[in-house]
ROLUMRO-65080 format. One record per residue (C-alpha): residue number from 1; residue in three letters; x negated, z negated, y. Coordinates in steps of 0.1 Angstrom, whole numbers, plus 5000, padded with zeros to 4 digits. Example, Ala and Ser with C-alpha at 12.3 -4.5 7.8 and 13.67 -1.06 7.14 Angstrom:
 resi resn   px   pz   py
    1  ALA 4877 4922 4955
    2  SER 4863 4929 4989
// end
This chain:
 resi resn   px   pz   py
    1  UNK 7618 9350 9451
    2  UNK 7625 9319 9434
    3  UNK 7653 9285 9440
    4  UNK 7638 9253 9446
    5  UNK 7660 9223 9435
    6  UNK 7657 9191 9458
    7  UNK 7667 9159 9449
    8  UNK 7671 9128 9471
    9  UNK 7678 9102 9447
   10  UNK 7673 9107 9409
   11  UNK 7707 9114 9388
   12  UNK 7722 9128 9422
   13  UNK 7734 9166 9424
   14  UNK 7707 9188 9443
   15  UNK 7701 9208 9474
   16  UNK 7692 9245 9459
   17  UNK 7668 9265 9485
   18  UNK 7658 9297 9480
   19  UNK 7623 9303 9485
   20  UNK 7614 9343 9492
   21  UNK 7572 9359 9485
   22  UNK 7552 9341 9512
   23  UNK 7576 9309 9519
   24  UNK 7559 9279 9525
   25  UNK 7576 9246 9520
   26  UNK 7562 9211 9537
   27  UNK 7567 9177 9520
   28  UNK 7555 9148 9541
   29  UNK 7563 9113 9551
   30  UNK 7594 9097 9531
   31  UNK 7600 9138 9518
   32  UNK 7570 9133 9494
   33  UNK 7589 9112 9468
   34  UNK 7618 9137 9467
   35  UNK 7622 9149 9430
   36  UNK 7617 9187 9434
   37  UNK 7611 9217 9410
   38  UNK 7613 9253 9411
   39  UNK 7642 9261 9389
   40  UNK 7648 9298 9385
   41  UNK 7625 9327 9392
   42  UNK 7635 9364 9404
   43  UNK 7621 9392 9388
   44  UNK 7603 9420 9404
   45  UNK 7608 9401 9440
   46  UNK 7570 9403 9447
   47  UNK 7558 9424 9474
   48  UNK 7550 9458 9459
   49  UNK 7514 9463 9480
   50  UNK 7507 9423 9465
   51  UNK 7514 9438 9428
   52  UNK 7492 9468 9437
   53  UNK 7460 9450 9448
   54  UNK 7463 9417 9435
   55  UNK 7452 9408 9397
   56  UNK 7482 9384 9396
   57  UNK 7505 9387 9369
   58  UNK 7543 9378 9372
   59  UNK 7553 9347 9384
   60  UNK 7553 9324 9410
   61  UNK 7517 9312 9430
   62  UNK 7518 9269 9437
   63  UNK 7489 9252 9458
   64  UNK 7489 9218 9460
   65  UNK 7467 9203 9491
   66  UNK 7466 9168 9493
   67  UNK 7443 9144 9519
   68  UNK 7420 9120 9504
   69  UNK 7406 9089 9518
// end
């Protein structure tokens, strides 16, 4: 589990989310150019059974998809 920080206009105070394992968060339209960052991870919040059979180490997993033309 991990808090996301979201801010709308750059110097403001942020919107704090928090994000738990296998959360997926959609920026599109005008939400693109939000300033956004994950600012504090939990420890030992991953799924136990993920631990077991993944090769992952600690941490937090981020994919990035973006369209090109």
């Amino acid at each position: 589990d991990g808090i996301m920080t979201i801010i709308h206009v750059c110097g403001a105070t942020g919107t704090k989310v928090l994000l738990e394992s296998g959360d997926l968060l959609v920026f599109g339209g005008a939400a693109r150019l939000v300033y956004h960052g994950v600012t504090n991870i939990h420890s030992n919040t991953a799924p136990q059974q993920l631990v077991k059979l993944s090769i992952l180490r600690p941490g937090r997993l981020n994919l990035t998809f973006r369209e090109s033309k």
